[in-house]
MMTF fields as JSON, N, C-alpha, C and O atoms, coordinates in Angstrom:
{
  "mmtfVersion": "1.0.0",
  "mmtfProducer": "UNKNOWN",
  "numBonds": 355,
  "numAtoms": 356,
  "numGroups": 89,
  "numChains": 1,
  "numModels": 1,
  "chainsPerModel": [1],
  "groupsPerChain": [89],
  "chainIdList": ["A"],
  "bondAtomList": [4, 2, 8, 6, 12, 10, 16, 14, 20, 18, 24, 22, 28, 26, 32, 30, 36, 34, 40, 38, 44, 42, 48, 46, 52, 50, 56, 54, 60, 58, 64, 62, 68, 66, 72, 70, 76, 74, 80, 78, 84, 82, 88, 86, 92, 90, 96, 94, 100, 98, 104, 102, 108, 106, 112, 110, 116, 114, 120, 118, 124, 122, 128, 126, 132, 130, 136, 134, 140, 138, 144, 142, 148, 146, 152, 150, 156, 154, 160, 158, 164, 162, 168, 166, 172, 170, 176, 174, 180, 178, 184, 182, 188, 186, 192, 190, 196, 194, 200, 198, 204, 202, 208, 206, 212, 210, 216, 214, 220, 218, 224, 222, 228, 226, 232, 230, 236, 234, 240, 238, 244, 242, 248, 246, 252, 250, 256, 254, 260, 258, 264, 262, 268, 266, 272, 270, 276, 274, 280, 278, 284, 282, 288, 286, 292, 290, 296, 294, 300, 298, 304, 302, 308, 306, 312, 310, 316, 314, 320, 318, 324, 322, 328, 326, 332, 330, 336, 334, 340, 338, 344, 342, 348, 346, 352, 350],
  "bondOrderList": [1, 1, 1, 1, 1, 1, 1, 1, 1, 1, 1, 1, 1, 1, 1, 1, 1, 1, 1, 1, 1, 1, 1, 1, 1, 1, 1, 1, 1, 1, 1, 1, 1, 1, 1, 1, 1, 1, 1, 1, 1, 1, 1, 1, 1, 1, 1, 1, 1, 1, 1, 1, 1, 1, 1, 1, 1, 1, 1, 1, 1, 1, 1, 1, 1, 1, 1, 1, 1, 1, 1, 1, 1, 1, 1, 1, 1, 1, 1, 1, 1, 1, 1, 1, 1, 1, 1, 1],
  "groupList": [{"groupName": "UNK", "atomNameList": ["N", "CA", "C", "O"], "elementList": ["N", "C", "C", "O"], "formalChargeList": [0, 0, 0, 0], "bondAtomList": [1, 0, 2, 1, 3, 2], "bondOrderList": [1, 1, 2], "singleLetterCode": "X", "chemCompType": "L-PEPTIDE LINKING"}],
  "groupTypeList": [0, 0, 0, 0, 0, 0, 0, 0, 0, 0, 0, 0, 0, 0, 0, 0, 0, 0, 0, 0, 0, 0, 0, 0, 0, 0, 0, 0, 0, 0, 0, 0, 0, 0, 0, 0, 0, 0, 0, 0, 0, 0, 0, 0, 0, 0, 0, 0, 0, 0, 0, 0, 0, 0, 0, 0, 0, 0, 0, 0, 0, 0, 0, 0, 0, 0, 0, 0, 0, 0, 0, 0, 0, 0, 0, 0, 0, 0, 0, 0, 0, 0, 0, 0, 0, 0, 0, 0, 0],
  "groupIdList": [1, 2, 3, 4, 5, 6, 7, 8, 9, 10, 11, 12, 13, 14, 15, 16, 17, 18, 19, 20, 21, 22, 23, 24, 25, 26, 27, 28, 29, 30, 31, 32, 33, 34, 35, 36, 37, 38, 39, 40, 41, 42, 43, 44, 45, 46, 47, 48, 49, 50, 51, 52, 53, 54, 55, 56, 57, 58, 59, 60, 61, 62, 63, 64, 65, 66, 67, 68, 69, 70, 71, 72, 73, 74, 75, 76, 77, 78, 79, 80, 81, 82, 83, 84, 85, 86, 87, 88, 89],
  "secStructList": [7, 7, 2, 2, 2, 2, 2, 2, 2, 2, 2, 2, 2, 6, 6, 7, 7, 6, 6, 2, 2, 2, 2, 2, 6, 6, 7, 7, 2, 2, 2, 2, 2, 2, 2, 2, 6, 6, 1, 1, 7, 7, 7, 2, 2, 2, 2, 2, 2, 2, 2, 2, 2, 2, 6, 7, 7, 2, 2, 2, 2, 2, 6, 7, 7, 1, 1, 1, 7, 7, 7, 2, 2, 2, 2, 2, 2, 2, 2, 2, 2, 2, 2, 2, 2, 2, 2, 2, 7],
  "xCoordList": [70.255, 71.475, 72.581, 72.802, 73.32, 74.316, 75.751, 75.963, 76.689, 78.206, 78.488, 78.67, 78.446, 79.328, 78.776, 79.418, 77.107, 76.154, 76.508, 76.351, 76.933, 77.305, 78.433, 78.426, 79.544, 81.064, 80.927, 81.451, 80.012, 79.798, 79.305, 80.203, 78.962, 77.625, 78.717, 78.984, 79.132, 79.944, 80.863, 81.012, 81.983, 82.66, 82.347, 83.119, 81.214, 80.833, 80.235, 80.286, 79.905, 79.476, 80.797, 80.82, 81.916, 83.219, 83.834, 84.708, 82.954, 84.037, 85.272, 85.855, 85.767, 86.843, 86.492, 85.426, 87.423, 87.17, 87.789, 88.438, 87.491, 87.955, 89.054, 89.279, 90.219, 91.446, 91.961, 92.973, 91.637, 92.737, 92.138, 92.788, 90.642, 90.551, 91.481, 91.974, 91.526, 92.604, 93.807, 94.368, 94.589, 95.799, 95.908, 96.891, 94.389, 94.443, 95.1, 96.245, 94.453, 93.984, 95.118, 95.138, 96.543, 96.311, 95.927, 96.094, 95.406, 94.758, 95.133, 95.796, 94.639, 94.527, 93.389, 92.629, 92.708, 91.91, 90.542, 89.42, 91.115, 90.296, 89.997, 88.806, 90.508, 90.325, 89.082, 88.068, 89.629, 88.522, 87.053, 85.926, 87.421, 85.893, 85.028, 83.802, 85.757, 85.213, 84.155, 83.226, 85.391, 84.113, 83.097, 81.979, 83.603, 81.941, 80.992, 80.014, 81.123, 80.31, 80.03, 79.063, 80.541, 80.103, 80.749, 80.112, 81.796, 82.508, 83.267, 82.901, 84.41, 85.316, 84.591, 83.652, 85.287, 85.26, 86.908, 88.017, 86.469, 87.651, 88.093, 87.33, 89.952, 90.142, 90.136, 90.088, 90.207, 89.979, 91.065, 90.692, 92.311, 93.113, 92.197, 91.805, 91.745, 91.339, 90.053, 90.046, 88.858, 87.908, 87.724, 86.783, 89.182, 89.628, 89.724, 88.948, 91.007, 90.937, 90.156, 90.122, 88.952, 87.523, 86.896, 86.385, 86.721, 86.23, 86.847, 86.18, 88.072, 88.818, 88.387, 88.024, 88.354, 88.691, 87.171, 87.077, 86.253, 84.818, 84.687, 84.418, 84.819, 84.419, 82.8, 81.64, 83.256, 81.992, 82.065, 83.074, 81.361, 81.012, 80.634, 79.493, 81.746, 81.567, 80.444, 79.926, 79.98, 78.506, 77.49, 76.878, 77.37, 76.77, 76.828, 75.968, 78.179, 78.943, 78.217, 77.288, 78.564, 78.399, 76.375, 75.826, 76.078, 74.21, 74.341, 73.753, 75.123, 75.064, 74.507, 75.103, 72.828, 72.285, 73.49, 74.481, 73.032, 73.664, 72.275, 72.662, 71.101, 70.475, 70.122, 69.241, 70.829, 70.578, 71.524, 72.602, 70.975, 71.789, 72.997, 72.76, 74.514, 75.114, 75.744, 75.676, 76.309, 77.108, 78.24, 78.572, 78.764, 80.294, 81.222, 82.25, 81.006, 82.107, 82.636, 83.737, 80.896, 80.567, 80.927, 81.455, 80.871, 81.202, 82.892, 83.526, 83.269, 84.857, 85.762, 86.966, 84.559, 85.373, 84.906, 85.683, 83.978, 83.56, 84.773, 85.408, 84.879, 85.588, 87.105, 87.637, 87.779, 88.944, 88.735, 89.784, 87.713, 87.875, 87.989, 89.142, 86.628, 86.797, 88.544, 89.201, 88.879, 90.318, 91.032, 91.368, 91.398, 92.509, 92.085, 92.915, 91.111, 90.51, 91.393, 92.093, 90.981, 91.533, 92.721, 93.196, 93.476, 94.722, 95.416, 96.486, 94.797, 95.724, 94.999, 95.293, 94.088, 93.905, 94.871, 94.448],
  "yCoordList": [102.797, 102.347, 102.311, 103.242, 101.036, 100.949, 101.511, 101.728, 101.769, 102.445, 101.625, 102.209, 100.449, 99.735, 99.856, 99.68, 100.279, 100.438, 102.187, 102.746, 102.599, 104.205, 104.303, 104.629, 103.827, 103.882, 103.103, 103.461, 101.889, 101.159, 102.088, 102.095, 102.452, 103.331, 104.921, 105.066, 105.776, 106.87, 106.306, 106.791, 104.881, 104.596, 104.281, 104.596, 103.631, 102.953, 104.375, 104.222, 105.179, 106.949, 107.221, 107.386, 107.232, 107.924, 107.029, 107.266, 105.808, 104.722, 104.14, 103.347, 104.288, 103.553, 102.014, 101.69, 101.145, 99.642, 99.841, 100.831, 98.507, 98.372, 98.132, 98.142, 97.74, 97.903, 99.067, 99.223, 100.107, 101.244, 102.214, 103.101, 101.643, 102.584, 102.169, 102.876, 101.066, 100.161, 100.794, 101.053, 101.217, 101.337, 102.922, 103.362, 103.862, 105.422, 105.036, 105.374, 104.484, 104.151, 104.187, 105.279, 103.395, 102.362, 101.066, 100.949, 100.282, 98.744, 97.514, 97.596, 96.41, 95.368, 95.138, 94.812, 95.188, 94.674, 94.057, 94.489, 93.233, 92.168, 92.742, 92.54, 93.286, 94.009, 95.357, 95.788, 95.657, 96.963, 96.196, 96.428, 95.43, 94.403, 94.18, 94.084, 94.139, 93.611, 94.866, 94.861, 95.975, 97.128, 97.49, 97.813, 97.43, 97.717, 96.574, 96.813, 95.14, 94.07, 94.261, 93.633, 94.981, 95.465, 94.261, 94.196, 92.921, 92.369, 93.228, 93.128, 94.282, 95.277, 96.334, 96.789, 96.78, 98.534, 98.975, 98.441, 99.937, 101.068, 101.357, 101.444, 101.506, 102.526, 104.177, 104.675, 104.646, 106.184, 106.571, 107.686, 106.256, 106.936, 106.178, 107.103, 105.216, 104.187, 105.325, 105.889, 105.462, 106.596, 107.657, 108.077, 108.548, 109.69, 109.5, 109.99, 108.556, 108.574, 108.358, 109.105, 106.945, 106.693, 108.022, 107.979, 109.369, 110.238, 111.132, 111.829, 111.245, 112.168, 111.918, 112.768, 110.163, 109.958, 109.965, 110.149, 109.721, 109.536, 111.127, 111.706, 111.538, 113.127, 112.946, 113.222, 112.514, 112.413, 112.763, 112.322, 113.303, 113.714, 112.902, 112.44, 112.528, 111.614, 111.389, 110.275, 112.409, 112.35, 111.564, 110.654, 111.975, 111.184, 109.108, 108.254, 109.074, 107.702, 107.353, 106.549, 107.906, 107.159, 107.533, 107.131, 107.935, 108.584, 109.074, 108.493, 110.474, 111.104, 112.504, 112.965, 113.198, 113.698, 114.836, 114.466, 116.553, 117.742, 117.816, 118.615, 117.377, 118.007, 116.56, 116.432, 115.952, 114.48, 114.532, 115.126, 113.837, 113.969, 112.395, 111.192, 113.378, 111.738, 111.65, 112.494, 110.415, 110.009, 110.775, 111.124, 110.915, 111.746, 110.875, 111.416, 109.347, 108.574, 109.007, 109.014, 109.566, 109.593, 110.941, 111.235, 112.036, 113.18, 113.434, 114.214, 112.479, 112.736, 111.888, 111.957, 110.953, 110.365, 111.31, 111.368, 111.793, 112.382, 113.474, 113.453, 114.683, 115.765, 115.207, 115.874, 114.12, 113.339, 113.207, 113.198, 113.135, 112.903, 113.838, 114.26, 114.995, 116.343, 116.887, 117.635, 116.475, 117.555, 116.774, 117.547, 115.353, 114.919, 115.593, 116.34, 115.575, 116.077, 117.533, 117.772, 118.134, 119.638, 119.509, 120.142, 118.743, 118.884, 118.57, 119.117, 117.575, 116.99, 117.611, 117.29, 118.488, 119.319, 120.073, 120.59],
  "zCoordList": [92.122, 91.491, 92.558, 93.333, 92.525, 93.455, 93.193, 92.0, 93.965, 93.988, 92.265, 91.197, 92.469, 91.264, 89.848, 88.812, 89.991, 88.858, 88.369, 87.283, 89.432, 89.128, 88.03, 86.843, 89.04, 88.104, 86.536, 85.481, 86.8, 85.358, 84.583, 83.741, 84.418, 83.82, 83.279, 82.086, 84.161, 83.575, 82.89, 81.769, 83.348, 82.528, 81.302, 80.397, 81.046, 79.84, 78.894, 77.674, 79.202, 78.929, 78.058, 76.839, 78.956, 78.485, 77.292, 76.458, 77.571, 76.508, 77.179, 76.44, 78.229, 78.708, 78.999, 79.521, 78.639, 79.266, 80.412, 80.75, 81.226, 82.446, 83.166, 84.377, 81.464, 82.112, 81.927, 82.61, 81.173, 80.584, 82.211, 82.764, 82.694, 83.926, 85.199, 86.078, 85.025, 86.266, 85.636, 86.701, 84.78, 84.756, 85.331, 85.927, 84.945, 85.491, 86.988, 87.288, 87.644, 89.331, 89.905, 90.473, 90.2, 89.148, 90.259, 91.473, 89.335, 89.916, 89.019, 87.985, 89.533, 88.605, 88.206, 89.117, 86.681, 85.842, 87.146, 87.407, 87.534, 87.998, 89.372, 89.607, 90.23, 91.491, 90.892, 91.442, 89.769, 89.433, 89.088, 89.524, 88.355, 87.847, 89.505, 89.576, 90.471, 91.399, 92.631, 93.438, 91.833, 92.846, 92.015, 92.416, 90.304, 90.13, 89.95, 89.24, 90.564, 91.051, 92.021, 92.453, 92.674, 94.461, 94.965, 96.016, 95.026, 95.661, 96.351, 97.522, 96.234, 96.584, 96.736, 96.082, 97.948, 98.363, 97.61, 97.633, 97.121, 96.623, 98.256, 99.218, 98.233, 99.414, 98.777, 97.653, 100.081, 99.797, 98.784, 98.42, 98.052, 97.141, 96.077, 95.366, 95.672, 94.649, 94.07, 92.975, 95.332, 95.198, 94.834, 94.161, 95.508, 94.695, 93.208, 92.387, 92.888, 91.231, 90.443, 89.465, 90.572, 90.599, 90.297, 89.178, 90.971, 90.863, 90.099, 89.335, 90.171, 88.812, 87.733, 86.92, 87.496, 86.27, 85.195, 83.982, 86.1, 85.824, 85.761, 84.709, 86.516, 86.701, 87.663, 87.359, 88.574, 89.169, 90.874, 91.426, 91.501, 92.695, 93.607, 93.602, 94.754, 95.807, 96.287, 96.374, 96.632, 96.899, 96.37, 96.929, 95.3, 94.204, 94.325, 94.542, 94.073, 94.599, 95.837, 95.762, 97.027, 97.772, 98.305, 99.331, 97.774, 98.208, 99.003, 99.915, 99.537, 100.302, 99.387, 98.414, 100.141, 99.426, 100.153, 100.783, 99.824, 100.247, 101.494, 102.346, 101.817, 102.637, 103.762, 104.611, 103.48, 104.102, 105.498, 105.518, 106.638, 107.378, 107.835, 107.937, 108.035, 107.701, 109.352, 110.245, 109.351, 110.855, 110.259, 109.126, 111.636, 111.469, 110.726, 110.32, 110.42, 109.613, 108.433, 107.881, 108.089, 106.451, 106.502, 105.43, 107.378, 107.058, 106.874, 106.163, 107.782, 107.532, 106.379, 106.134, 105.689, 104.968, 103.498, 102.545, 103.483, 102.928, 102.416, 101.362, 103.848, 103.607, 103.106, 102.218, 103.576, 103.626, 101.712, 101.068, 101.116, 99.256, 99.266, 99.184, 99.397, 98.55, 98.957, 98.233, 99.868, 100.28, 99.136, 98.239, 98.872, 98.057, 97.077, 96.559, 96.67, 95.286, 94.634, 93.65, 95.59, 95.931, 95.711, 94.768, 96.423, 96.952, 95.787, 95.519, 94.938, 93.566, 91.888, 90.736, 92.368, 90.885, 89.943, 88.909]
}
Protein backbone atom coordinates (compact mmCIF):
# COMPACT_ATOMS: atom_id res chain seq x y z
CA UNK A 1 0.00 0.00 0.00
CA UNK A 2 1.25 3.34 -1.07
CA UNK A 3 1.71 6.88 1.16
CA UNK A 4 -1.70 8.08 -0.56
CA UNK A 5 -3.50 4.49 -0.13
CA UNK A 6 -2.45 4.87 3.65
CA UNK A 7 -3.91 8.40 4.46
CA UNK A 8 -7.09 7.30 2.17
CA UNK A 9 -7.81 4.51 4.04
CA UNK A 10 -7.43 5.98 8.00
CA UNK A 11 -9.28 8.90 6.71
CA UNK A 12 -12.08 7.05 5.30
CA UNK A 13 -11.83 4.77 8.96
CA UNK A 14 -12.42 8.11 10.87
CA UNK A 15 -15.20 9.25 8.45
CA UNK A 16 -13.66 12.55 7.54
CA UNK A 17 -14.12 13.76 3.79
CA UNK A 18 -11.45 15.29 2.10
CA UNK A 19 -12.26 18.70 2.56
CA UNK A 20 -13.05 19.01 6.36
CA UNK A 21 -9.27 17.16 6.39
CA UNK A 22 -7.82 20.02 4.08
CA UNK A 23 -9.33 22.62 6.28
CA UNK A 24 -7.48 20.58 9.67
CA UNK A 25 -4.04 21.01 7.53
CA UNK A 26 -4.90 23.60 6.43
CA UNK A 27 -4.88 22.97 2.47
CA UNK A 28 -6.95 23.24 -0.50
CA UNK A 29 -9.50 20.41 -1.19
CA UNK A 30 -7.86 19.72 -4.41
CA UNK A 31 -4.05 19.92 -3.41
CA UNK A 32 -5.12 17.24 -0.60
CA UNK A 33 -6.99 14.98 -3.31
CA UNK A 34 -3.69 15.05 -4.98
CA UNK A 35 -1.32 13.49 -2.22
CA UNK A 36 -3.56 10.84 -1.60
CA UNK A 37 -3.39 10.17 -5.64
CA UNK A 38 0.26 10.23 -5.10
CA UNK A 39 0.40 13.38 -7.72
CA UNK A 40 1.70 15.63 -4.49
CA UNK A 41 4.22 15.19 -1.80
CA UNK A 42 2.91 16.70 1.54
CA UNK A 43 5.69 19.24 2.92
CA UNK A 44 6.97 18.39 6.27
CA UNK A 45 4.26 20.84 8.29
CA UNK A 46 1.37 19.30 5.80
CA UNK A 47 2.86 15.57 7.15
CA UNK A 48 2.95 16.52 10.60
CA UNK A 49 -0.80 17.46 10.59
CA UNK A 50 -1.51 14.45 8.13
CA UNK A 51 -0.25 12.51 11.13
CA UNK A 52 -2.03 14.28 14.01
CA UNK A 53 -5.01 14.21 12.43
CA UNK A 54 -5.13 10.49 11.20
CA UNK A 55 -3.36 9.50 14.32
CA UNK A 56 -0.90 7.70 12.54
CA UNK A 57 2.92 7.05 12.78
CA UNK A 58 5.35 8.51 10.26
CA UNK A 59 6.91 5.58 9.99
CA UNK A 60 4.21 3.72 9.05
CA UNK A 61 3.51 6.60 6.19
CA UNK A 62 6.49 6.69 4.86
CA UNK A 63 7.71 2.42 5.12
CA UNK A 64 10.25 3.06 7.26
CA UNK A 65 10.34 -0.30 9.25
CA UNK A 66 11.97 0.32 13.23
CA UNK A 67 14.68 -2.43 12.21
CA UNK A 68 15.22 -1.37 8.58
CA UNK A 69 18.12 0.43 7.68
CA UNK A 70 17.53 4.15 6.29
CA UNK A 71 19.93 6.94 4.45
CA UNK A 72 20.61 9.75 6.73
CA UNK A 73 17.85 11.86 4.55
CA UNK A 74 15.22 9.66 5.83
CA UNK A 75 16.61 9.63 9.25
CA UNK A 76 16.57 13.33 9.60
CA UNK A 77 13.47 13.91 8.02
CA UNK A 78 12.19 11.41 9.94
CA UNK A 79 13.45 12.78 13.48
CA UNK A 80 12.52 16.52 11.98
CA UNK A 81 8.32 14.88 12.25
CA UNK A 82 8.59 13.02 15.40
CA UNK A 83 10.18 16.44 17.01
CA UNK A 84 7.16 18.75 15.52
CA UNK A 85 4.99 16.14 16.73
CA UNK A 86 6.37 16.49 20.21
CA UNK A 87 6.83 19.89 20.04
CA UNK A 88 3.00 20.71 19.21
CA UNK A 89 1.18 18.05 21.55
Amino acid sequence: MNFGEKIKNAREDLDISQTEIAKLIPMNQSNYSKIERGVQEPNLLQLKRICEILKLDPAYLLDLKHSQSIGIKDAELLADIKALISKHK
